[in-house]
N, C-alpha and C positions, 0 to 999 in steps of 0.2 A: 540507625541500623543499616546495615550494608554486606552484601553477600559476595565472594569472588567466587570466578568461574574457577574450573579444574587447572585451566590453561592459563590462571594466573589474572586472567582480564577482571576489575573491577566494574561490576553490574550497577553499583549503588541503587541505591533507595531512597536514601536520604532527603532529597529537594520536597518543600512545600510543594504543593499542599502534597504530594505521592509519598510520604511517611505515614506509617500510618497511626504514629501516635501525635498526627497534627491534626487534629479534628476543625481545627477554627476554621484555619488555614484552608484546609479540604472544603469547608461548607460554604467559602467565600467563593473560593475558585468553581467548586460546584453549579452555585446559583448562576454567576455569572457565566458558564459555559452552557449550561438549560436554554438559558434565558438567551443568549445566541443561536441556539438550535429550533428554537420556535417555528412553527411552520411556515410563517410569515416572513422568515427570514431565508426561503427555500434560494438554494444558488441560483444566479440568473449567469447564463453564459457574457463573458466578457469579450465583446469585438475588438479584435486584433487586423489593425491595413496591413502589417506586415510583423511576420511572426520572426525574420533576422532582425529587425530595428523599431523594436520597442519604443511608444515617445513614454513619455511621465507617468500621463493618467492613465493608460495601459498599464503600466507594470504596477504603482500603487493598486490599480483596483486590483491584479491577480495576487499580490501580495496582500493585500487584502482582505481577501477573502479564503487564503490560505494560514492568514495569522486567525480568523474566524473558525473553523473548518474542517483547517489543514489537507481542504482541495479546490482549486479552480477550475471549471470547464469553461472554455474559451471556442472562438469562433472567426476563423480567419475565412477569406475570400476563395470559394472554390475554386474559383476562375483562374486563381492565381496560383501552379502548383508550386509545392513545397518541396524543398530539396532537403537533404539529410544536410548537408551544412546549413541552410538558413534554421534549423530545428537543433541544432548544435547552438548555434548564437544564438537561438529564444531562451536554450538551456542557462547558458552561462549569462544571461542578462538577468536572469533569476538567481544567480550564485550556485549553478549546478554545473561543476567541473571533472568530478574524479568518476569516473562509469563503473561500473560492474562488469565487470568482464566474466564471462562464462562460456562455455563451450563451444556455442554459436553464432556469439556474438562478435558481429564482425570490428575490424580496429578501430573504425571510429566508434564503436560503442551503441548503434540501430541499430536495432535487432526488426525485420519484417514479420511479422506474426500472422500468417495465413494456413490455410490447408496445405499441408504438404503430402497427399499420401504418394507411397509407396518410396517414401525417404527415410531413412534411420530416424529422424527428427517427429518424422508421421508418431512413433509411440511415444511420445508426451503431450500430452495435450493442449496445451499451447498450440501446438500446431496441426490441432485437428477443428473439427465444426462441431463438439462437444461443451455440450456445459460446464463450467465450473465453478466449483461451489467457492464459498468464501473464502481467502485465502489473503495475506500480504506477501509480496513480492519476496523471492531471498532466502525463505522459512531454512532453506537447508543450507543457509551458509552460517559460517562460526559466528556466534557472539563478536567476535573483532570487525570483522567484515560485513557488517550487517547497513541493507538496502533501505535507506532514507529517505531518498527520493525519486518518483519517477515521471517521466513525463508518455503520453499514449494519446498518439498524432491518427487520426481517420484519413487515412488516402481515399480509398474507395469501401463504403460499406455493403454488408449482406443484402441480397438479393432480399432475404427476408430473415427475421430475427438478430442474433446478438449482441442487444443488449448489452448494459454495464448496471450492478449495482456499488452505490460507494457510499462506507460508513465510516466517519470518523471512529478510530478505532479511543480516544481520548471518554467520549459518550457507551464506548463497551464498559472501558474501566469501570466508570462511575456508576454504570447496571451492577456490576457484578460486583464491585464493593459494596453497594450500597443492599445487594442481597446478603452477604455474607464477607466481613474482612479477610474471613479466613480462606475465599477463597483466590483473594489476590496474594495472599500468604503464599498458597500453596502455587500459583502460578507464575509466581517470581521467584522459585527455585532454580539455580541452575542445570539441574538435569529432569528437566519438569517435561521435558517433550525431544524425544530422541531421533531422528530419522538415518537408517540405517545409512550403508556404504551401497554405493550405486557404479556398478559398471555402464559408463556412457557409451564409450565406442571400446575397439581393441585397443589398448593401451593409454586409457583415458578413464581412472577413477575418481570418483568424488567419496571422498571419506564419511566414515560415519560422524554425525556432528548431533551432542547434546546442546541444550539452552533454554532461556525462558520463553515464558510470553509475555509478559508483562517488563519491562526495566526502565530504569531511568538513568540516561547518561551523566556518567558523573559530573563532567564539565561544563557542560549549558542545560542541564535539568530538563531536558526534554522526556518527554512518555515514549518509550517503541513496543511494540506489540509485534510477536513474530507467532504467526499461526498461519493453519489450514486446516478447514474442515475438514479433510480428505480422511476416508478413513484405514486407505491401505496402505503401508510401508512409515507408518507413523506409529511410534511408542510412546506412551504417556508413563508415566511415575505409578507407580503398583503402589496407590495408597490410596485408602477408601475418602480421603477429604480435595484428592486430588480428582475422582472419578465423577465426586459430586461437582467440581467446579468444572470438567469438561461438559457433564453433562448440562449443566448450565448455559454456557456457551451455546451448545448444539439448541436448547430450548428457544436461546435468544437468539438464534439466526436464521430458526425455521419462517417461515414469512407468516404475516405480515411482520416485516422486520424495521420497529421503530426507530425513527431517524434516518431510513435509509433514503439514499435518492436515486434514481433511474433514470439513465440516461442513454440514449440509443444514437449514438455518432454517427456526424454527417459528414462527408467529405469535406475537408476543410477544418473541420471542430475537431477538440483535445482534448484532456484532463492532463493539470498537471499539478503533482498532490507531496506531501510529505507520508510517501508509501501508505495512503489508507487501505485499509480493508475492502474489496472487491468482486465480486462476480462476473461469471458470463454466463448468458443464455447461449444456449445454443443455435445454430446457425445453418442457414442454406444458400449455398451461390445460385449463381445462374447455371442452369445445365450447360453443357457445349461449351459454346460459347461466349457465354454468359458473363456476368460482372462476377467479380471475384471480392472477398472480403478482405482490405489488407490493411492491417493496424501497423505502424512505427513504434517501439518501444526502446523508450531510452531508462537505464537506471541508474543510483545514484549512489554515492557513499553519503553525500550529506543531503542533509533540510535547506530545504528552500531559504535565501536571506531572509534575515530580517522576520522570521517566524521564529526561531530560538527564545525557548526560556519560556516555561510555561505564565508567565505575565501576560504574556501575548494578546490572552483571549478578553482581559480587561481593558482592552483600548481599539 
């Protein structure tokens, strides 16, 4: 079974075990994806001597534990600052080349993610000292152009609070199928979650764009999940089997939220993921003068090497 977008794009379905008349399949892929998620198996940050030149056992283990995962937090030497080009080469020695380019984001592709008030950029919240609820990176781009992967570098962190929460979004699926098929049915629609057209600046809109949350790329069988809690400027599908499976979601992402892991970045340490699911706390700099909280973010068209192809989590 397989659904096409309005726009032509083929979402597929199809790939073991994420068919869902492959039950074997699914209960194989299942077990063995739990049974990595154990608590005992909680990520341990990977030290990185140098985040532009990678040796072997560095990149195996962040690959590693992104084919486990589908995220690495890693841990390079404060001492040692990081420049947007040596964060450019960490990207691409992980096979992350094409960026996402969006509004703010400057030509190489970082994006700084700090407070900005009294800037246009100040109302989004990205760039305020606000919380944010669950969300994967992208949610308002087209089905085509959809954000894979990203990497989220710690220059200098909060004064006090924010946090990251990161949940394989592969361990939502398997909640919410495993509550109800019907309602990964209904979240693999393609006009299953709407977000309108946004005026950014003067002469700068972003269209209104439907899609799923759930799909599987037709050509390497991977899971993507495009969501955000958020609940203003967001349309979901006026169908009562559809309302039951947001509503689900929101149940499963109220805390305690199983499987998730928290992580409070240190200057120097990362997370670099095949776009999982996320949070932020909220945050406080230093008054005055103070330390200021400033995150790197790079995003992706594609997944990490060497993670493709839901087999992955069997080896």
């Amino acid at each position: 079974m397989s659904v096409t977008h309005p726009q032509g794009i083929e979402l597929g379905r199809d790939s073991a075990p994420f068919n869902l008349d492959s039950g074997a399949d699914y209960a194989r892929w299942r077990a063995r994806k739990l049974d990595l998620a154990a608590p005992e198996d909680a990520p341990r940050p990977v030290p990185i001597a140098h985040l532009g030149r990678l040796d072997a056992a560095e990149k195996a283990d962040l690959i590693g534990a992104c084919r486990r995962g589908n995220f690495a937090i890693y841990q390079s030497d404060p001492g040692i600052p990081t420049s947007r080009e040596a964060l450019r080469d960490f990207g691409r020695q992980l096979g992350l080349e094409n960026f996402d380019h969006h509004l703010w984001a400057p030509e190489e592709g970082i994006v700084a993610l700090r407070r900005e008030p009294g800037e246009r950029r100040g109302d989004y919240i990205p760039y305020t000292d606000r919380a944010m609820k669950w969300h994967t990176d992208g949610y308002y781009n087209a089905p085509g152009a959809a954000v894979r992967g990203v990497i989220m570098h710690c220059v200098t962190p909060a004064a006090e609070g924010g946090g990251n929460g990161l949940l394989d979004p592969e361990l939502v699926y398997i909640a919410v199928r495993d509550a109800d098929p019907a309602y990964i049915e209904a979240l693999m629609q393609p006009d299953v979650m709407s977000i309108p057209g946004n005026r950014l600046e003067p002469g700068v809109e972003r269209p209104a764009v439907s899609g799923p949350v759930f799909s599987v790329d037709p050509v390497d069988g991977n899971l993507h999940m495009r969501y955000t809690a958020r609940t203003r400027s967001i349309h979901w599908k006026n169908q009562s089997v559809t309302r039951e499976a947001v509503a689900f979601l929101d149940a499963l992402l109220t805390p305690p939220v199983e499987f998730a892991t928290r992580v409070c970045l240190r200057a120097g340490e990362g997370i670099v993921c095949n776009n999982v699911l996320h949070n932020r706390e909220a945050f406080t700099d230093g008054d005055g003068k103070g330390q200021q909280r400033l995150l790197w973010r790079a995003r992706y068209r594609e997944r990490i090497a060497g993670t493709s192809g839901w087999q992955n989590c069997s080896s």
